[in-house]
Structures are given as structure tokens and as C-alpha cells.
NUTORKE-814485 format. One record per residue: residue number from 1; residue in one letter; x negated, y, z negated of N, C-alpha, C in turn. Coordinates in steps of 0.05 Angstrom, whole numbers, plus 5000, padded with zeros to 4 digits. Example, Ala and Ser with C-alpha at 12.3 -4.5 7.8 and 13.67 -1.06 7.14 Angstrom:
num  residuo  n.u  n.v  n.w  ca.u  ca.v  ca.w  c.u  c.v  c.w
1  A  4736  4886  4844  4754  4910  4844  4736  4934  4844
2  S  4743  4955  4858  4727  4979  4857  4742  5001  4843
***
This chain:
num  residuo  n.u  n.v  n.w  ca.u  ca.v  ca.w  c.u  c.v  c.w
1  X  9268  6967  8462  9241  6957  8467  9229  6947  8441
2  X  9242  6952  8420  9233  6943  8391  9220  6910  8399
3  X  9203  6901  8375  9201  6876  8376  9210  6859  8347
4  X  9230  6845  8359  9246  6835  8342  9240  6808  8323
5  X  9213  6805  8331  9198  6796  8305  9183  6801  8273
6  X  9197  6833  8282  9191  6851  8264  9213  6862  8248
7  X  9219  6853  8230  9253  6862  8207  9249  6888  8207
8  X  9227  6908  8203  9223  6932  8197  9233  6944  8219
9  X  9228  6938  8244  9234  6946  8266  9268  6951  8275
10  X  9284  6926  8267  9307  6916  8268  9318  6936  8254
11  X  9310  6938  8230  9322  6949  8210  9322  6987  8218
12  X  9302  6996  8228  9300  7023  8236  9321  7029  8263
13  X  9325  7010  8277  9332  7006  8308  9362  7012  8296
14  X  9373  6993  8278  9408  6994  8279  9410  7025  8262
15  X  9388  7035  8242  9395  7064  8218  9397  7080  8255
16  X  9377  7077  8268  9381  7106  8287  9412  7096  8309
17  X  9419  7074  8311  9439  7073  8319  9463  7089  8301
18  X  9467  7079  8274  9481  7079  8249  9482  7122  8258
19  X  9458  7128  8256  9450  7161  8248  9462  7182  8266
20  X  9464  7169  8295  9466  7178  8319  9499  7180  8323
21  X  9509  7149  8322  9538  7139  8336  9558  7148  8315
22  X  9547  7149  8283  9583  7148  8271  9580  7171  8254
23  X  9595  7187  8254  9607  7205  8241  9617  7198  8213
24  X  9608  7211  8189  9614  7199  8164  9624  7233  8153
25  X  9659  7224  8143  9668  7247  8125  9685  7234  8103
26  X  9691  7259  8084  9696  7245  8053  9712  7280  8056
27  X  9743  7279  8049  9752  7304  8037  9742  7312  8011
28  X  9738  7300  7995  9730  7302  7979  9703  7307  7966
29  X  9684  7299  7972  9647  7287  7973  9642  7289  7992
30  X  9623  7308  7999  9603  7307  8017  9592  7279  8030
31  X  9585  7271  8043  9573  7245  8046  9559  7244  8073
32  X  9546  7224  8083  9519  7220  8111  9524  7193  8105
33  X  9509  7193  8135  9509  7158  8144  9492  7146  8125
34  X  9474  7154  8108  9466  7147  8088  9475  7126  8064
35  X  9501  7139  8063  9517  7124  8040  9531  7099  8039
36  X  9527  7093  8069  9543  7073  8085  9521  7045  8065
37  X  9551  7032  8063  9534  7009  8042  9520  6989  8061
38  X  9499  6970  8070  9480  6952  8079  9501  6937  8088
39  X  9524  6919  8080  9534  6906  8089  9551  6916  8111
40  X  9562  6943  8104  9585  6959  8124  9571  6960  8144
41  X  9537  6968  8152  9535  6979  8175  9538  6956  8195
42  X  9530  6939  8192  9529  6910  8219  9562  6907  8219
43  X  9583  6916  8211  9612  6917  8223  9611  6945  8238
44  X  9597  6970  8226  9607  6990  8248  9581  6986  8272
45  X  9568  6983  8271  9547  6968  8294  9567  6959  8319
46  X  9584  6939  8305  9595  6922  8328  9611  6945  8338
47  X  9629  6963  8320  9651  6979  8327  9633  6999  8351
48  X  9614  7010  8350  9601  7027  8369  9599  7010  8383
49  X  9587  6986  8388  9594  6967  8419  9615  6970  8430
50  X  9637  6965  8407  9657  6962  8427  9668  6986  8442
51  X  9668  7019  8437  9662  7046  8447  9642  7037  8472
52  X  9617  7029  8466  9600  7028  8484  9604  7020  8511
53  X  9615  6995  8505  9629  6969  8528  9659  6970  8534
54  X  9666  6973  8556  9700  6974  8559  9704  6938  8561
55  X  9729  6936  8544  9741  6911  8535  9732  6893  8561
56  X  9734  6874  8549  9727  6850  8572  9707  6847  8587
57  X  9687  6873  8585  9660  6879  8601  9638  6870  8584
58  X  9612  6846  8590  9589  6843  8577  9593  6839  8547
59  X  9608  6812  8546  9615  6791  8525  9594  6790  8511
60  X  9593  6796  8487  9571  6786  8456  9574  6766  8457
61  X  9558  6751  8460  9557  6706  8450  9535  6702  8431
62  X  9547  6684  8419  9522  6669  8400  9531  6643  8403
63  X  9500  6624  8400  9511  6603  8404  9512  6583  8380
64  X  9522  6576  8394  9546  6551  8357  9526  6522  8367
65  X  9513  6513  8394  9507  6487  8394  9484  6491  8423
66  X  9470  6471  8419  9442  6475  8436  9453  6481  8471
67  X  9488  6472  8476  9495  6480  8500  9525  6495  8499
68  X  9527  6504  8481  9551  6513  8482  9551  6545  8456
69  X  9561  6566  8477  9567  6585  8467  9602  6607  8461
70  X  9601  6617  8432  9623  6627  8434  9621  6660  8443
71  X  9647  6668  8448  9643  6708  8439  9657  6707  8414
72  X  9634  6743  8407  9641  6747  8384  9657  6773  8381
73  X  9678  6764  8363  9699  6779  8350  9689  6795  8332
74  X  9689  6819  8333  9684  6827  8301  9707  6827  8274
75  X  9732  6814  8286  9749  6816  8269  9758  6783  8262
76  X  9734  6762  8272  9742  6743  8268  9714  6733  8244
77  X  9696  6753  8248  9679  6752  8233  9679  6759  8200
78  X  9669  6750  8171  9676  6737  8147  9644  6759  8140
79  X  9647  6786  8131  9622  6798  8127  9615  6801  8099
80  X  9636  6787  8081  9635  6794  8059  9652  6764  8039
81  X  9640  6752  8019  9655  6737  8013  9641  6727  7990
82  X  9662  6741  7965  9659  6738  7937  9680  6723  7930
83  X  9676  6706  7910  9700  6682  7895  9710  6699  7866
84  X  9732  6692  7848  9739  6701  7830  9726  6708  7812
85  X  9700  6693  7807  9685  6685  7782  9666  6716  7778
86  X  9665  6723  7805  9656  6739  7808  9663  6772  7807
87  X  9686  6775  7822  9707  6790  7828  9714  6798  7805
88  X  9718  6788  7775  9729  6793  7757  9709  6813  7739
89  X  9683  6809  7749  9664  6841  7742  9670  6857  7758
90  X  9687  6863  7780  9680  6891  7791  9695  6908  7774
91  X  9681  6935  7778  9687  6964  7761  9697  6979  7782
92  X  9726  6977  7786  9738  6999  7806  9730  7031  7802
93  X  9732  7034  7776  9718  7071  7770  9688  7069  7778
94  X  9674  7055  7771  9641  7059  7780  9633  7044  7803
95  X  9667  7026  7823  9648  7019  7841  9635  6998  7844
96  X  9622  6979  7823  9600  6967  7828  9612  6945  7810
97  X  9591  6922  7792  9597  6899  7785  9587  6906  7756
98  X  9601  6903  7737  9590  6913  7705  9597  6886  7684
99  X  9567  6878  7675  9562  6864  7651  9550  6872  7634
100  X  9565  6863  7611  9554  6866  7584  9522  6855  7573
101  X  9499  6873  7581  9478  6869  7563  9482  6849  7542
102  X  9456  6831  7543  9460  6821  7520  9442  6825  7502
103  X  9429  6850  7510  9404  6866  7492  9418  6896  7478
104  X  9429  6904  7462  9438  6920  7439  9429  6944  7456
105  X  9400  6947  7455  9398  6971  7468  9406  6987  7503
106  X  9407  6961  7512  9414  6971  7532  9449  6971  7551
107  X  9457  6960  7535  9485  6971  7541  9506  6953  7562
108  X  9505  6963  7586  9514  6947  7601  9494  6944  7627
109  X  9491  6935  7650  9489  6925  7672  9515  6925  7696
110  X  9489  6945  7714  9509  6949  7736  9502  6950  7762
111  X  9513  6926  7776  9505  6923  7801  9521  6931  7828
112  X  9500  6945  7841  9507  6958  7867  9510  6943  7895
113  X  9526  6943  7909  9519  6931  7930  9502  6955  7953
114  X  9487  6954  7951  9458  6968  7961  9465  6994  7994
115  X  9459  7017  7998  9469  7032  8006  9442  7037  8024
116  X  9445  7046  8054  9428  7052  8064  9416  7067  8062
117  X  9415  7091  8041  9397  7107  8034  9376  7104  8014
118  X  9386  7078  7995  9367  7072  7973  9344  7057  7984
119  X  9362  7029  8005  9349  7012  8014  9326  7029  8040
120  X  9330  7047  8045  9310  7061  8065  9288  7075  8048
121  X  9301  7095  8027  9270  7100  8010  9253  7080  7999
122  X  9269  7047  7997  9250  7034  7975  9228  7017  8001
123  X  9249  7028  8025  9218  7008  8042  9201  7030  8045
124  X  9202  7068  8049  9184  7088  8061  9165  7076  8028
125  X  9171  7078  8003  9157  7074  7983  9137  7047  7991
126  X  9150  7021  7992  9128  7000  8006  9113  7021  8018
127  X  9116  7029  8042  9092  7028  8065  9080  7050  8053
128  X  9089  7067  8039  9068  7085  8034  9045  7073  8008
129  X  9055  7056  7986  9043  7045  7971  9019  7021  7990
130  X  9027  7017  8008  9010  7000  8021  8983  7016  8038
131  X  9003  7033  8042  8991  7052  8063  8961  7062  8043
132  X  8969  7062  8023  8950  7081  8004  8936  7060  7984
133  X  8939  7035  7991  8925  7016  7979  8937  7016  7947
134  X  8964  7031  7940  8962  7030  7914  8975  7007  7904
135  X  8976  6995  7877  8990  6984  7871  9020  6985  7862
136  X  9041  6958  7859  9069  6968  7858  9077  6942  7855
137  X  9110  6939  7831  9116  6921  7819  9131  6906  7847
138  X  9116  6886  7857  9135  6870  7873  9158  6858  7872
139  X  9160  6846  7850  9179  6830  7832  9206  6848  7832
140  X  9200  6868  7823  9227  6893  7818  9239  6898  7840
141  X  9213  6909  7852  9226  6918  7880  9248  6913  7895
142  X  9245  6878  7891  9275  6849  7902  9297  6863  7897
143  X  9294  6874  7865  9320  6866  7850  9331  6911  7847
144  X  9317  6921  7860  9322  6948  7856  9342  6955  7876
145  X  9338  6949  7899  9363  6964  7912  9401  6952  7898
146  X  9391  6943  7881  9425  6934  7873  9429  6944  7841
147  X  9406  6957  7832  9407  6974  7813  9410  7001  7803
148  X  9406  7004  7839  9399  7037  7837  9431  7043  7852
149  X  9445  7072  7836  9472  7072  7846  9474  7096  7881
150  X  9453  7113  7876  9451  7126  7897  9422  7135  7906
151  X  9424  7149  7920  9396  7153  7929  9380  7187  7932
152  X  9403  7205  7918  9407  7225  7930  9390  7237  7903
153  X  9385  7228  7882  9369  7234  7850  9344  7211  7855
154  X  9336  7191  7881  9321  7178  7880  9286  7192  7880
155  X  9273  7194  7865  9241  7201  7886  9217  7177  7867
156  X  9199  7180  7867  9175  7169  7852  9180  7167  7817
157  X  9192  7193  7810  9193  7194  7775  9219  7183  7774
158  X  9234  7182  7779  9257  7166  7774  9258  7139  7783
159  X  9239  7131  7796  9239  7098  7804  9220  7090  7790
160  X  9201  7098  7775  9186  7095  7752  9200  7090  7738
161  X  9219  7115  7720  9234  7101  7698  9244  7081  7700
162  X  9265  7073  7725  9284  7060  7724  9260  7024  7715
163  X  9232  7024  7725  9214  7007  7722  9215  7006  7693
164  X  9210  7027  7680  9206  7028  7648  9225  7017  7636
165  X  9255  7031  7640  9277  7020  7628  9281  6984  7634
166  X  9265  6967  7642  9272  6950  7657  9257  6927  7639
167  X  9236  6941  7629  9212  6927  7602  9225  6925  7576
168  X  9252  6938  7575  9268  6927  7555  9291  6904  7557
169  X  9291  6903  7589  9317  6869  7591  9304  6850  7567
170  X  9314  6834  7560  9310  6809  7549  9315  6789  7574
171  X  9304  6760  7566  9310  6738  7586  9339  6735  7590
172  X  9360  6742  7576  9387  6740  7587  9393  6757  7614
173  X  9374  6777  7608  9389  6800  7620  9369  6795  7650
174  X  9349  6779  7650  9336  6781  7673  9348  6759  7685
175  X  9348  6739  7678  9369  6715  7681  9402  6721  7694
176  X  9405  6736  7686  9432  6746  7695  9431  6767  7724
177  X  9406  6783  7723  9398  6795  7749  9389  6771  7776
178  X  9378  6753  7761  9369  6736  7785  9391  6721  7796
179  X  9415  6712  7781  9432  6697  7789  9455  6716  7807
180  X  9454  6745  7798  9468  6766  7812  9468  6767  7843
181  X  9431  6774  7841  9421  6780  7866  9427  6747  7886
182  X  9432  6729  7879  9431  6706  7888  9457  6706  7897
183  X  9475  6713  7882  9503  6717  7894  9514  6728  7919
184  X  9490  6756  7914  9510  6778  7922  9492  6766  7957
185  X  9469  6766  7956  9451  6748  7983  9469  6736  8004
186  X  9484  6705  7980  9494  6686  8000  9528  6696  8010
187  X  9540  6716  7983  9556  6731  7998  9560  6743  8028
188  X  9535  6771  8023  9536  6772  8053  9520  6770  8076
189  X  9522  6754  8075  9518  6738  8098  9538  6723  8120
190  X  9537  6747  8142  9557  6748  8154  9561  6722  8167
191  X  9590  6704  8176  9599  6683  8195  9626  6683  8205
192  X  9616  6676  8217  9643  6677  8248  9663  6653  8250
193  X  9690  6652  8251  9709  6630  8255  9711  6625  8277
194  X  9707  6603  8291  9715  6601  8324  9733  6575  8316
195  X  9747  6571  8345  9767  6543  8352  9745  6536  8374
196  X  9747  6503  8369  9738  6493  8397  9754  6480  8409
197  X  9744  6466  8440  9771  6462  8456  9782  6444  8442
198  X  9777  6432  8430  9804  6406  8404  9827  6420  8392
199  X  9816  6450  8381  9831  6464  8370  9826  6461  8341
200  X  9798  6453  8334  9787  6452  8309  9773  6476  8303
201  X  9776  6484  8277  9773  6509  8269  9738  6504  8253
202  X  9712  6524  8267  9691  6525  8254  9681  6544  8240
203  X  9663  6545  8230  9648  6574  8221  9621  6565  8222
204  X  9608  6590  8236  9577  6592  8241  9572  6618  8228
205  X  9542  6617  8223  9527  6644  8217  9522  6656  8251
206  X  9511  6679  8237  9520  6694  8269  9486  6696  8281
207  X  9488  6678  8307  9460  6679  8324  9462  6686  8344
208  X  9460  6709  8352  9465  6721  8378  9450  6707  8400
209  X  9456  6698  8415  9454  6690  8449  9427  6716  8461
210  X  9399  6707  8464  9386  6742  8472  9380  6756  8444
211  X  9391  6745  8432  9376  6760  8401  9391  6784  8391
212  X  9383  6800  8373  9398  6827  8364  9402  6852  8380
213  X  9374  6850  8399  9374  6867  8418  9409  6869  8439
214  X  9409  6842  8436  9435  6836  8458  9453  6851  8458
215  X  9458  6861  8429  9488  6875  8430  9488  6893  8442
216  X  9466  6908  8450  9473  6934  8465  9456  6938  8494
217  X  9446  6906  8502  9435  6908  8525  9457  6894  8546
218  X  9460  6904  8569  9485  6897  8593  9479  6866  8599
219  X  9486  6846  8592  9479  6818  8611  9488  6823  8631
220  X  9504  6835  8644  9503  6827  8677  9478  6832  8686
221  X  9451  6851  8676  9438  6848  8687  9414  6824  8698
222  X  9423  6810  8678  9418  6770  8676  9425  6761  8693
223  X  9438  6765  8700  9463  6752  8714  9458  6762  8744
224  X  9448  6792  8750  9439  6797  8782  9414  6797  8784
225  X  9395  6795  8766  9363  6783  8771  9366  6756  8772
226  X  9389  6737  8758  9380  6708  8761  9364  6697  8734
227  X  9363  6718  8717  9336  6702  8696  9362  6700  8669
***
């Protein structure tokens, strides 16, 4: 019943799907659906559909052209897509993407691809800053969930510092955050490969047919009201 003109809404709708449907274990580390990185959850999303729905029953479509629609694969779908230039910062021990400061004091730079637990405290922080009329660095805010590595040491005094420590970048170093976050954006951003009947191979961004709601609402019921 959400209204899906509302991202906030969207965004709360798939965490209680995410909180509910998947089981998250680590032999090693403790871990919660929490940890699940922003981009992973809209792949296990689809994977609880497909649990939800027995094969072949109440097809996902999006459509590719004002009369023509495909189904969607989740394994034909592209959720992630970084080029070499890029690739050649990642830090397999820490995980994340590491450049060399070009400010002495501060060392290196390290970017996260953003985890549902950081990205959920930094919106309760919005609404409560709003909520309370206080003020709060807008600007940062963009560029914080890909700075912050977890969320589990996150509260108010530590997202302060991380603000403080941040009055020491130089323009390289903010320059290099903006072009990051720009990356890592058009990366994921999920799209889908389809064939059409020629047998020409396309790629679309993914627009569900019925909207986001769709994935987990039955169309046959469309289909025996007529609408």
C-alpha cells in the first residue's frame, strides 16, 4: 500500500522485505541483514520473488518500448559495472576502494560501497534533524554513506567527527570524492540484456511494468478484474 512516489517509502518497504525474508550468516562474524551492501539487496529482492512465485507463475515485465514489454531475469540483469580504471583501487583486505590523499595529513581515502545499515541511520539522522528543525551539513551527507565503513560504531559523535576530519580534505581530495561518488552512482545502476525478435541484443535500465510495487503483487489479478 506504500506510495511509491515516495523514495522513503520504497526504500523502508524493500529493508522490511530484506529484514523479514533472508537469513544472513558469517562462520566467522557475526553479521544482520544490515550489512547487506545497497546494491546486493535489489538482487536478493528478486531472489525472494522467485521463492515467492513458482517458476513460470506471474512474470516480472518492464517495458523496453511504449508497446512492447520484456520479462525479467535476474540473472540476465548487469547490477554492478566498474571498468579497469577503476578496479585497480580496490583493497581486497579492507574491502573498499583506497587512494592516496593528496593532503600529508590525511593519509589515504577510502571508499565504501554503502551498506544498509549506514545508509538507514544517515536517513533516521535526516528526519530527525528535520524533525527538530536543527541544522545539518547537506553537502556531506551525499558523500557519507561511501565513507563510512560500518555502521555498528555509527551514532551522533562519531558522525560529527567524521564531519570534522573532512575540514581538512584539500580541493584534490574533494575533487576526487566527487568524481568517486559519480562513478560508483552510474555503476550501479542496475540494466537488463534482452534479444528481440531479430535476435538483436539490447540493454535497458530496469522499469517495471506496474511500478516497484509489482514484484510482489500477483498480475493475474489484472488479468481477472480486466483492469
Amino acid at each position: 500500500m506504500m506510495n511509491e512516489t515516495e523514495l522513503s517509502q520504497i526504500d523502508d518497504a524493500l529493508n522490511y522485505m530484506i529484514e523479514r525474508c533472508v537469513n544472513i550468516s558469517n562462520p566467522t562474524v557475526p553479521m544482520t541483514w544490515k550489512d547487506i551492501k545497497e546494491i546486493d539487496r535489489f538482487y536478493l529482492i528478486l531472489c525472494v520473488r522467485d521463492f515467492t512465485f513458482t517458476e513460470g507463475h506471474n512474470e516480472l515485465k518492464i517495458d523496453v518500448s511504449e508497446n512492447e514489454q520484456v520479462v525479467v531475469k535476474k540473472d540476465n540483469i548487469t547490477f554492478m559495472d566498474l571498468d579497469d580504471n577503476m578496479m585497480k583501487y580496490y583493497n581486497k583486505d579492507k574491502k573498499c576502494f583506497t587512494f592516496t590523499s593528496k593532503t600529508p595529513t590525511i593519509g589515504e581515502l577510502n571508499f565504501y560501497m554503502p551498506c544498509i545499515g549506514v545508509t538507514q541511520w544517515l536517513k533516521q539522522y535526516i528526519e530527525k534533524k528535520t524533525r527538530t528543525q536543527e541544522p545539518f551539513d547537506r553537502d556531506f551527507i551525499t558523500v557519507a554513506p561511501m565513507l563510512i565503513k560500518d555502521y555498528r560504531q555509527l551514532n551522533d559523535r562519531s558522525y560529527t567527527d567524521l564531519i570534522m576530519k573532512s575540514m581538512d580534505y584539500g580541493i584534490k581530495d574533494w575533487t576526487l570524492i566527487s568524481k568517486v561518488k559519480k562513478i560508483l552512482e552510474k555503476a550501479v545502476t542496475p540494466k537488463m540484456t534482452y534479444t528481440d525478435e531479430s535476435g538483436v541484443e539490447h540493454e535497458t535500465p530496469l522499469n517495471f511494468h506496474g511500478g516497484i510495487k509489482s514484484i510482489f503483487l500477483d498480475n493475474d489479478v489484472d488479468k481477472e478484474l480486466g483492469i
